[in-house]
N, C-alpha and C positions, 0 to 999 in steps of 0.2 A: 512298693507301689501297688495301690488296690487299682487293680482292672475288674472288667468281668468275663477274660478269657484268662486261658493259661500261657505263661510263658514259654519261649521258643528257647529262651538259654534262662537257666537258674545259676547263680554261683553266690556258694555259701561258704563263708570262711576262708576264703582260698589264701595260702600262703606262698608267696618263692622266696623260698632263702638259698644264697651262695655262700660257701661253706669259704671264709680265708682260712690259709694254708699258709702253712711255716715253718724252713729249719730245711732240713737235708732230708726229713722223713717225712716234710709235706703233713705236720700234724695240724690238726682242725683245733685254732683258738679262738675260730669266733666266728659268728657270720654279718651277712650282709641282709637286712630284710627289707628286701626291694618290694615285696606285696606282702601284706600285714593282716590279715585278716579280712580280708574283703566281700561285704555280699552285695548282690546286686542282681533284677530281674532286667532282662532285654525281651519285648514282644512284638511280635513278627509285624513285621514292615517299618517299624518305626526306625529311627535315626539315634542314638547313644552320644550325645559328642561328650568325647572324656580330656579334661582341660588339666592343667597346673606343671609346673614351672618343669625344666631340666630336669633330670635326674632323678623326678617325684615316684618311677615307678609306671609311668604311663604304658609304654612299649612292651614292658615286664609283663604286667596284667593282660593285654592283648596277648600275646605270644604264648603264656599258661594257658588261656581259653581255649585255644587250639591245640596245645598240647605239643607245642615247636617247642616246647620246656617240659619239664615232667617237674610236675607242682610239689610241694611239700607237705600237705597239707591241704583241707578241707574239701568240698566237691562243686562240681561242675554236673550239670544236667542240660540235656538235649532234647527238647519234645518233639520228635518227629511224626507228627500226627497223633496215633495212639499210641505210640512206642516213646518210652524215657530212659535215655540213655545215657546212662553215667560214665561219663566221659574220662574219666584222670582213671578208673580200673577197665580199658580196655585192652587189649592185646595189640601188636603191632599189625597183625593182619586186619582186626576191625578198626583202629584206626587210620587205616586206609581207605577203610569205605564210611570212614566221619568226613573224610578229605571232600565226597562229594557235597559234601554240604554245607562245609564251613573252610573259607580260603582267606588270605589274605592279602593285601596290597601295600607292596612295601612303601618307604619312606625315599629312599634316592633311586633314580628311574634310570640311572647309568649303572651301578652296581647289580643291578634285580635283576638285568636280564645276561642269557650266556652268547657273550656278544661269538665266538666262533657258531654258531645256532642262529639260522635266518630265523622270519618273522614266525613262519609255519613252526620251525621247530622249535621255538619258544615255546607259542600257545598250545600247541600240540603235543607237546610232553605230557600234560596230567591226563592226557587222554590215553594216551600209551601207557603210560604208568600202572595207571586203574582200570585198565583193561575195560575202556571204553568205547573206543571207536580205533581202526585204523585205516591205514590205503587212504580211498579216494572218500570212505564213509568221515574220516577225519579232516581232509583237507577242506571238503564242505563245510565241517563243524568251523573248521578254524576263518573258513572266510565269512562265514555267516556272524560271527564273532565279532570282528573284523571291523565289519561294517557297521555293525549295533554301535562300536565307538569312536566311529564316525573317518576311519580309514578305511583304503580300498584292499580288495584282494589283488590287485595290483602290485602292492606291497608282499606280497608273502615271501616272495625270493629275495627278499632284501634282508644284509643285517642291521643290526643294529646303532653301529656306530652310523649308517649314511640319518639317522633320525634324529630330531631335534630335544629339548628333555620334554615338553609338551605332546610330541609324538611316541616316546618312548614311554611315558604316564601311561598313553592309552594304551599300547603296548601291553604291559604289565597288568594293567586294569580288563582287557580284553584277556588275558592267561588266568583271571583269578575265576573268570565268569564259566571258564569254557565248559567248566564240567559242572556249572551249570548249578550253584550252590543257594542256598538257602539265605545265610549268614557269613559277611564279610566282612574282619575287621579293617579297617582303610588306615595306616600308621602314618600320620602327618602326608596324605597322599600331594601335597599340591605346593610344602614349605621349602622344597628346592626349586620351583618354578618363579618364572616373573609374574607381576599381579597380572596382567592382561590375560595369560596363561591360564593361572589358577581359577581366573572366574570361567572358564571356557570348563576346566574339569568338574566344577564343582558343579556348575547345570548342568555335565553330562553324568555325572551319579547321582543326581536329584531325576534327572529323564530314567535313568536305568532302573530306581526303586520301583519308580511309577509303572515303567513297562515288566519289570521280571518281578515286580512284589521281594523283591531285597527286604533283609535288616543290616544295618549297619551299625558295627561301634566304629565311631570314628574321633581319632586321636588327635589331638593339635595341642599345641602352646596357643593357638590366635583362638583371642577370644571373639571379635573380631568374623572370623571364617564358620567357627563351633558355631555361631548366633546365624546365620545363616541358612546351616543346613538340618541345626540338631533340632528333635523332639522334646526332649530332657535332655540334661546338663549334670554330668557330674564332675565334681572336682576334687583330687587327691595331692595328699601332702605326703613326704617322705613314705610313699607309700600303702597310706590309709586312705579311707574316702572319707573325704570332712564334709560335703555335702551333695546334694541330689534332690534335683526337682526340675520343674517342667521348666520349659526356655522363658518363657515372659516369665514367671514367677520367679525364677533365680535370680536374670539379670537384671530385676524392678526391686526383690525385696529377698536379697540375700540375709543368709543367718547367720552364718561363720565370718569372722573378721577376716580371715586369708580371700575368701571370696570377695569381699569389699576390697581388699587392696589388690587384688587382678584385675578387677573391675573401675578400679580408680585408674591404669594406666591404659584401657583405653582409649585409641585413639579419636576427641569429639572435637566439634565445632566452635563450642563455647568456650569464650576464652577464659569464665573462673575455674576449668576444670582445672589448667597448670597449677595453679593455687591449692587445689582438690585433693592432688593426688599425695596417696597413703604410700609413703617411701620406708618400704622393710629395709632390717640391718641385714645386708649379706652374709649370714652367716648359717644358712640351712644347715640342721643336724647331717650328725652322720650316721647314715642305718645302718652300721655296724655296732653304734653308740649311744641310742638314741636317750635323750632324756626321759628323766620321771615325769609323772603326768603328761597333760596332753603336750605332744609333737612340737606344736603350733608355738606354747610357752613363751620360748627366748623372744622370737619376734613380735608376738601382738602386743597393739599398745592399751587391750584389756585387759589382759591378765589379772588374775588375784590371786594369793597363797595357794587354795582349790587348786587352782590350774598347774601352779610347779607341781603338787601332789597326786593329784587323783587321774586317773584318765578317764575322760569323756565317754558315755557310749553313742554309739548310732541308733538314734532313735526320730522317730517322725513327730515333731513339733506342728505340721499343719498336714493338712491333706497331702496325700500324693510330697510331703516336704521334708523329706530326712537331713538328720544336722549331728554334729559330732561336736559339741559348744557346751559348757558347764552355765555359760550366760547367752545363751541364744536366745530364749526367752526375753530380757528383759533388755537387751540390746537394740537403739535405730540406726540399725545400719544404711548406708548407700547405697544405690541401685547404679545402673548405667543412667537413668532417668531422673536423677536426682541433683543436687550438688552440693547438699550440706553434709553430713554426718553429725551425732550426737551419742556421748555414748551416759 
Protein backbone atom coordinates (compact mmCIF):
# COMPACT_ATOMS: atom_id res chain seq x y z
CA UNK A 1 0.00 0.00 0.00
CA UNK A 2 1.68 3.49 -0.89
CA UNK A 3 1.03 5.99 2.04
CA UNK A 4 3.22 8.94 2.61
CA UNK A 5 4.13 7.92 6.10
CA UNK A 6 5.80 4.90 7.40
CA UNK A 7 4.24 1.84 8.71
CA UNK A 8 3.64 0.86 12.40
CA UNK A 9 4.03 -3.07 11.50
CA UNK A 10 5.77 -4.33 8.25
CA UNK A 11 5.42 -8.14 7.52
CA UNK A 12 7.21 -9.63 4.74
CA UNK A 13 7.12 -13.17 3.73
CA UNK A 14 5.90 -14.53 7.04
CA UNK A 15 5.51 -18.22 7.08
CA UNK A 16 3.99 -20.89 10.07
CA UNK A 17 4.31 -24.02 9.37
CA UNK A 18 3.33 -27.04 11.84
CA UNK A 19 5.61 -29.76 11.47
CA UNK A 20 3.01 -33.57 11.32
CA UNK A 21 4.60 -36.05 13.11
CA UNK A 22 4.47 -39.78 12.93
CA UNK A 23 5.43 -43.34 14.07
CA UNK A 24 6.75 -43.95 17.72
CA UNK A 25 9.89 -41.65 16.92
CA UNK A 26 7.48 -38.67 16.07
CA UNK A 27 9.34 -38.33 12.68
CA UNK A 28 8.46 -35.12 10.59
CA UNK A 29 6.58 -36.24 7.04
CA UNK A 30 5.29 -33.34 6.33
CA UNK A 31 3.84 -30.00 7.48
CA UNK A 32 0.85 -28.00 7.70
CA UNK A 33 1.30 -24.30 6.04
CA UNK A 34 -1.17 -22.48 7.99
CA UNK A 35 0.69 -18.84 6.67
CA UNK A 36 2.28 -19.06 3.26
CA UNK A 37 4.18 -16.32 2.51
CA UNK A 38 2.38 -13.41 3.65
CA UNK A 39 3.35 -9.63 3.35
CA UNK A 40 1.32 -6.83 4.39
CA UNK A 41 1.76 -3.15 5.71
CA UNK A 42 -0.64 -2.04 8.82
CA UNK A 43 -0.31 2.08 9.61
CA UNK A 44 -1.01 3.36 12.71
CA UNK A 45 -4.57 4.20 13.65
CA UNK A 46 -6.10 2.49 10.97
CA UNK A 47 -8.41 -0.71 11.20
CA UNK A 48 -6.95 -4.23 9.19
CA UNK A 49 -10.06 -6.25 8.96
CA UNK A 50 -8.60 -9.81 7.85
CA UNK A 51 -11.62 -12.02 6.36
CA UNK A 52 -11.94 -15.70 4.83
CA UNK A 53 -13.46 -18.70 5.51
CA UNK A 54 -12.52 -21.55 8.69
CA UNK A 55 -9.46 -22.74 8.88
CA UNK A 56 -7.83 -20.18 6.14
CA UNK A 57 -5.04 -19.34 8.61
CA UNK A 58 -6.60 -16.10 9.98
CA UNK A 59 -5.85 -16.54 13.86
CA UNK A 60 -2.37 -18.27 12.74
CA UNK A 61 -1.29 -14.86 11.11
CA UNK A 62 -2.56 -12.82 14.14
CA UNK A 63 -0.77 -14.82 16.69
CA UNK A 64 2.83 -15.03 14.56
CA UNK A 65 2.66 -11.10 14.52
CA UNK A 66 2.82 -11.07 18.09
CA UNK A 67 5.13 -13.70 18.31
CA UNK A 68 2.45 -16.18 20.68
CA UNK A 69 4.02 -18.52 17.80
CA UNK A 70 7.57 -18.42 16.73
CA UNK A 71 7.22 -17.97 12.85
CA UNK A 72 9.08 -20.00 10.42
CA UNK A 73 10.21 -18.00 8.24
CA UNK A 74 10.19 -14.37 6.83
CA UNK A 75 10.01 -10.85 9.10
CA UNK A 76 7.94 -8.85 11.06
CA UNK A 77 9.04 -5.00 11.77
CA UNK A 78 7.89 -2.60 14.41
CA UNK A 79 8.23 1.19 13.87
CA UNK A 80 8.33 2.46 17.24
CA UNK A 81 8.79 5.93 16.35
CA UNK A 82 12.45 6.04 15.18
CA UNK A 83 13.36 2.71 16.42
CA UNK A 84 12.54 -0.63 14.02
CA UNK A 85 12.33 -3.43 15.53
CA UNK A 86 12.52 -6.65 14.13
CA UNK A 87 10.42 -8.68 15.83
CA UNK A 88 10.49 -12.71 15.11
CA UNK A 89 14.85 -12.11 16.25
CA UNK A 90 14.21 -10.88 19.56
CA UNK A 91 15.09 -12.46 22.89
CA UNK A 92 12.51 -13.51 25.27
CA UNK A 93 13.36 -10.69 27.77
CA UNK A 94 12.80 -8.00 24.84
CA UNK A 95 9.86 -9.49 23.85
CA UNK A 96 8.53 -8.70 26.84
CA UNK A 97 8.83 -5.19 26.42
CA UNK A 98 7.23 -5.62 22.56
CA UNK A 99 4.21 -6.95 24.95
CA UNK A 100 3.78 -3.24 25.85
CA UNK A 101 2.88 -2.40 22.60
CA UNK A 102 1.22 -4.90 20.84
CA UNK A 103 -1.63 -7.19 22.85
CA UNK A 104 -4.30 -9.09 21.82
CA UNK A 105 -8.07 -9.73 22.29
CA UNK A 106 -9.05 -13.15 22.31
CA UNK A 107 -12.02 -14.75 20.43
CA UNK A 108 -14.15 -16.69 23.49
CA UNK A 109 -14.52 -14.21 26.50
CA UNK A 110 -15.27 -17.35 29.03
CA UNK A 111 -12.09 -19.17 28.23
CA UNK A 112 -9.68 -15.75 28.10
CA UNK A 113 -9.93 -14.98 31.32
CA UNK A 114 -8.59 -16.84 34.83
CA UNK A 115 -11.83 -17.16 36.30
CA UNK A 116 -10.25 -18.25 40.12
CA UNK A 117 -8.58 -14.24 39.48
CA UNK A 118 -11.13 -11.40 40.14
CA UNK A 119 -11.63 -8.57 37.77
CA UNK A 120 -8.33 -6.59 39.24
CA UNK A 121 -6.35 -9.53 38.85
CA UNK A 122 -7.16 -10.16 35.37
CA UNK A 123 -6.35 -6.85 34.09
CA UNK A 124 -3.62 -6.36 36.34
CA UNK A 125 -1.49 -9.18 35.50
CA UNK A 126 0.38 -7.45 32.47
CA UNK A 127 1.13 -5.02 34.76
CA UNK A 128 2.77 -7.11 37.29
CA UNK A 129 4.28 -9.15 34.69
CA UNK A 130 6.12 -6.22 32.98
CA UNK A 131 7.03 -4.67 35.76
CA UNK A 132 4.67 -1.72 35.44
CA UNK A 133 2.88 -0.55 37.92
CA UNK A 134 1.83 -2.19 41.35
CA UNK A 135 0.01 -1.82 45.00
CA UNK A 136 -2.53 0.88 44.88
CA UNK A 137 -0.19 2.73 41.61
CA UNK A 138 -1.99 -0.47 39.73
CA UNK A 139 -5.28 -0.81 41.12
CA UNK A 140 -5.79 2.87 39.76
CA UNK A 141 -4.46 1.73 36.37
CA UNK A 142 -6.91 -1.19 36.43
CA UNK A 143 -10.00 0.95 37.44
CA UNK A 144 -9.15 3.68 35.27
CA UNK A 145 -9.28 0.91 32.45
CA UNK A 146 -12.28 -0.13 33.76
CA UNK A 147 -14.18 2.47 32.96
CA UNK A 148 -12.66 3.56 29.61
CA UNK A 149 -14.88 0.24 28.69
CA UNK A 150 -17.63 1.28 30.06
CA UNK A 151 -17.57 -0.94 33.61
CA UNK A 152 -17.34 0.23 36.99
CA UNK A 153 -14.44 -0.13 39.58
CA UNK A 154 -17.12 -1.35 41.43
CA UNK A 155 -16.62 -4.44 39.71
CA UNK A 156 -12.99 -5.15 40.59
CA UNK A 157 -13.66 -7.72 43.46
CA UNK A 158 -15.69 -9.66 41.44
CA UNK A 159 -14.95 -12.85 39.25
CA UNK A 160 -15.58 -13.68 36.38
CA UNK A 161 -17.99 -16.13 36.23
CA UNK A 162 -20.84 -13.53 38.24
CA UNK A 163 -20.32 -11.55 34.30
CA UNK A 164 -22.28 -11.86 31.24
CA UNK A 165 -20.03 -12.78 27.85
CA UNK A 166 -20.76 -8.98 26.74
CA UNK A 167 -19.26 -7.97 30.17
CA UNK A 168 -16.51 -10.43 30.04
CA UNK A 169 -15.56 -8.96 26.11
CA UNK A 170 -14.84 -5.99 27.93
CA UNK A 171 -13.17 -7.71 30.45
CA UNK A 172 -10.65 -9.07 28.25
CA UNK A 173 -10.75 -6.01 25.93
CA UNK A 174 -10.00 -3.67 29.17
CA UNK A 175 -6.55 -6.40 30.07
CA UNK A 176 -5.40 -5.89 26.44
CA UNK A 177 -5.41 -1.92 26.80
CA UNK A 178 -3.96 -1.79 30.38
CA UNK A 179 -0.47 -1.64 29.49
CA UNK A 180 -1.38 0.57 27.33
CA UNK A 181 -0.29 -0.66 23.63
CA UNK A 182 0.00 0.74 20.49
CA UNK A 183 -1.33 -2.27 18.22
CA UNK A 184 -3.92 -4.87 18.94
CA UNK A 185 -4.91 -7.71 17.17
CA UNK A 186 -8.91 -8.20 18.03
CA UNK A 187 -9.48 -12.45 16.93
CA UNK A 188 -13.08 -12.47 15.98
CA UNK A 189 -13.58 -10.29 19.27
CA UNK A 190 -17.64 -10.18 19.14
CA UNK A 191 -18.53 -13.83 17.07
CA UNK A 192 -19.47 -15.57 20.44
CA UNK A 193 -21.70 -12.77 21.38
CA UNK A 194 -25.45 -11.97 20.49
CA UNK A 195 -25.90 -9.26 17.75
CA UNK A 196 -27.40 -6.63 20.20
CA UNK A 197 -24.08 -7.29 22.06
CA UNK A 198 -21.65 -7.21 19.31
CA UNK A 199 -22.85 -3.86 18.06
CA UNK A 200 -22.38 -2.45 21.71
CA UNK A 201 -18.54 -3.72 21.34
CA UNK A 202 -17.78 -2.85 18.09
CA UNK A 203 -18.66 1.15 18.83
CA UNK A 204 -16.78 0.63 21.88
CA UNK A 205 -13.37 -0.25 19.85
CA UNK A 206 -14.23 2.25 17.08
CA UNK A 207 -14.64 4.98 20.48
CA UNK A 208 -11.26 3.40 21.93
CA UNK A 209 -9.23 3.95 18.48
CA UNK A 210 -10.56 7.35 18.50
CA UNK A 211 -9.58 8.05 22.07
CA UNK A 212 -6.01 6.07 22.64
CA UNK A 213 -5.00 6.47 18.64
CA UNK A 214 -5.17 2.29 18.45
CA UNK A 215 -4.31 0.15 15.32
CA UNK A 216 -6.12 -2.69 14.94
CA UNK A 217 -5.90 -6.09 12.84
CA UNK A 218 -9.08 -7.24 13.30
CA UNK A 219 -10.09 -10.89 12.38
CA UNK A 220 -13.59 -12.19 11.51
CA UNK A 221 -15.34 -14.55 9.11
CA UNK A 222 -18.53 -11.64 8.93
CA UNK A 223 -18.01 -9.82 6.29
CA UNK A 224 -20.85 -8.26 7.35
CA UNK A 225 -18.91 -6.87 10.94
CA UNK A 226 -15.19 -6.46 8.79
CA UNK A 227 -17.33 -3.70 6.51
CA UNK A 228 -18.13 -1.84 9.45
CA UNK A 229 -15.14 -1.33 11.26
CA UNK A 230 -12.23 -1.94 8.68
CA UNK A 231 -10.09 0.64 6.77
CA UNK A 232 -8.81 -2.00 4.26
CA UNK A 233 -9.83 -5.31 3.83
CA UNK A 234 -7.78 -8.19 3.45
CA UNK A 235 -8.76 -11.65 2.41
CA UNK A 236 -6.74 -14.97 2.74
CA UNK A 237 -7.21 -18.34 1.42
CA UNK A 238 -5.60 -21.51 2.86
CA UNK A 239 -3.37 -19.41 4.18
CA UNK A 240 -2.23 -16.82 1.44
CA UNK A 241 -3.52 -13.45 1.03
CA UNK A 242 -5.45 -13.35 -2.28
CA UNK A 243 -6.34 -9.92 -1.91
CA UNK A 244 -6.09 -6.40 -0.25
CA UNK A 245 -7.56 -3.07 -0.70
CA UNK A 246 -9.41 -0.25 0.77
CA UNK A 247 -13.07 -1.09 2.15
CA UNK A 248 -15.37 0.55 -0.41
CA UNK A 249 -12.96 -0.49 -3.20
CA UNK A 250 -13.00 -4.37 -2.35
CA UNK A 251 -16.50 -4.64 -1.51
CA UNK A 252 -17.68 -2.53 -4.82
CA UNK A 253 -15.06 -3.96 -7.31
CA UNK A 254 -13.25 -6.99 -6.08
CA UNK A 255 -10.49 -8.83 -8.17
CA UNK A 256 -10.26 -12.43 -6.99
CA UNK A 257 -13.19 -14.65 -7.73
CA UNK A 258 -13.07 -16.19 -3.75
CA UNK A 259 -13.67 -12.44 -2.81
CA UNK A 260 -16.78 -12.44 -5.15
CA UNK A 261 -18.10 -15.55 -3.57
CA UNK A 262 -17.74 -14.11 0.18
CA UNK A 263 -19.18 -11.31 -0.97
CA UNK A 264 -22.18 -13.16 -2.76
CA UNK A 265 -23.21 -14.63 0.61
CA UNK A 266 -23.87 -11.70 2.08
CA UNK A 267 -26.56 -11.09 3.93
CA UNK A 268 -28.94 -8.21 1.42
CA UNK A 269 -32.30 -6.97 1.04
CA UNK A 270 -32.70 -7.63 -2.42
CA UNK A 271 -34.47 -10.38 -3.20
CA UNK A 272 -32.30 -11.41 -6.81
CA UNK A 273 -29.36 -11.82 -4.57
CA UNK A 274 -30.54 -15.58 -3.49
CA UNK A 275 -30.37 -16.11 -7.11
CA UNK A 276 -26.85 -14.33 -7.03
CA UNK A 277 -25.16 -16.21 -4.93
CA UNK A 278 -21.61 -18.03 -5.99
CA UNK A 279 -22.04 -21.46 -4.24
CA UNK A 280 -18.16 -23.02 -3.83
CA UNK A 281 -17.70 -26.96 -3.92
CA UNK A 282 -16.85 -27.76 -0.16
CA UNK A 283 -13.86 -29.05 -0.70
CA UNK A 284 -10.99 -26.54 0.56
CA UNK A 285 -7.35 -27.97 0.12
CA UNK A 286 -5.55 -29.27 2.62
CA UNK A 287 -2.31 -27.19 3.68
CA UNK A 288 -0.44 -29.99 4.30
CA UNK A 289 -1.45 -30.83 0.48
CA UNK A 290 -1.80 -28.11 -1.19
CA UNK A 291 -2.35 -28.13 -5.00
CA UNK A 292 -0.23 -26.89 -8.00
CA UNK A 293 -0.92 -23.71 -9.15
CA UNK A 294 -3.01 -21.20 -7.59
CA UNK A 295 -4.72 -22.44 -4.14
CA UNK A 296 -8.00 -21.19 -5.21
CA UNK A 297 -8.01 -23.76 -8.69
CA UNK A 298 -10.34 -26.70 -7.50
CA UNK A 299 -13.24 -24.27 -6.54
CA UNK A 300 -13.33 -21.10 -9.09
CA UNK A 301 -15.57 -21.38 -11.52
CA UNK A 302 -12.62 -19.25 -13.74
CA UNK A 303 -10.14 -21.27 -13.72
CA UNK A 304 -7.98 -22.02 -16.94
CA UNK A 305 -4.94 -24.63 -17.49
CA UNK A 306 -2.67 -21.34 -16.21
CA UNK A 307 -4.39 -21.71 -12.93
CA UNK A 308 -3.88 -25.69 -12.32
CA UNK A 309 -0.13 -24.84 -13.21
CA UNK A 310 1.39 -21.66 -12.30
CA UNK A 311 0.95 -19.76 -9.07
CA UNK A 312 -0.19 -16.46 -9.05
CA UNK A 313 1.77 -13.55 -7.59
CA UNK A 314 0.71 -10.76 -5.29
CA UNK A 315 0.86 -7.97 -7.22
CA UNK A 316 -1.12 -4.46 -7.25
CA UNK A 317 -3.39 -4.24 -10.18
CA UNK A 318 -4.76 -0.67 -9.24
CA UNK A 319 -3.92 1.83 -6.71
CA UNK A 320 -3.55 0.93 -3.16
CA UNK A 321 -5.37 -2.81 -4.96
CA UNK A 322 -3.19 -5.93 -4.56
CA UNK A 323 -4.69 -9.32 -6.01
CA UNK A 324 -3.26 -12.82 -6.25
CA UNK A 325 -5.48 -13.68 -9.92
CA UNK A 326 -3.68 -14.96 -13.31
CA UNK A 327 -7.12 -13.22 -14.65
CA UNK A 328 -7.79 -10.33 -12.48
CA UNK A 329 -7.29 -8.24 -15.08
CA UNK A 330 -9.72 -9.03 -17.46
CA UNK A 331 -12.38 -10.47 -15.11
CA UNK A 332 -16.19 -8.27 -14.02
CA UNK A 333 -16.42 -9.28 -10.98
CA UNK A 334 -19.42 -8.64 -8.27
CA UNK A 335 -19.31 -6.25 -5.72
CA UNK A 336 -21.75 -6.21 -2.57
CA UNK A 337 -23.30 -3.33 -4.77
CA UNK A 338 -23.84 -5.04 -7.58
CA UNK A 339 -26.09 -8.10 -8.75
CA UNK A 340 -24.87 -9.56 -11.95
CA UNK A 341 -21.63 -11.09 -12.45
CA UNK A 342 -19.77 -11.69 -15.96
CA UNK A 343 -16.95 -13.47 -16.52
Amino acid sequence: MKQNHKPLLEVRNLKQYFPIQRGMLRKVVGYVRAVDDVSLDIYENETVGLVGESGCGKTTLGRALIRLYEPTGGDVYFNDGEERIDVLNLDPKEIRKLRSNMQMIFQDPFSSLNERMTVLGNIGEPLLVNDIAKGRELEDRVAEVVELVGLSKEHLRRYPHSFSGGQRQRIGIARALAIRPKFIVADEPVSALDVSIQAQILNLLKDLQEQLGLTYLFISHDISVVRYLSDRIAVMYVGRMVELAGRDELLNHPMHPYTEALLSAVPRTDLDHVYDRILMPDNMPDPSNLPPGCNFHPRCIYATELCKTEKPEFVELRENHFVSCHRAEELQLRGISTTKSAS
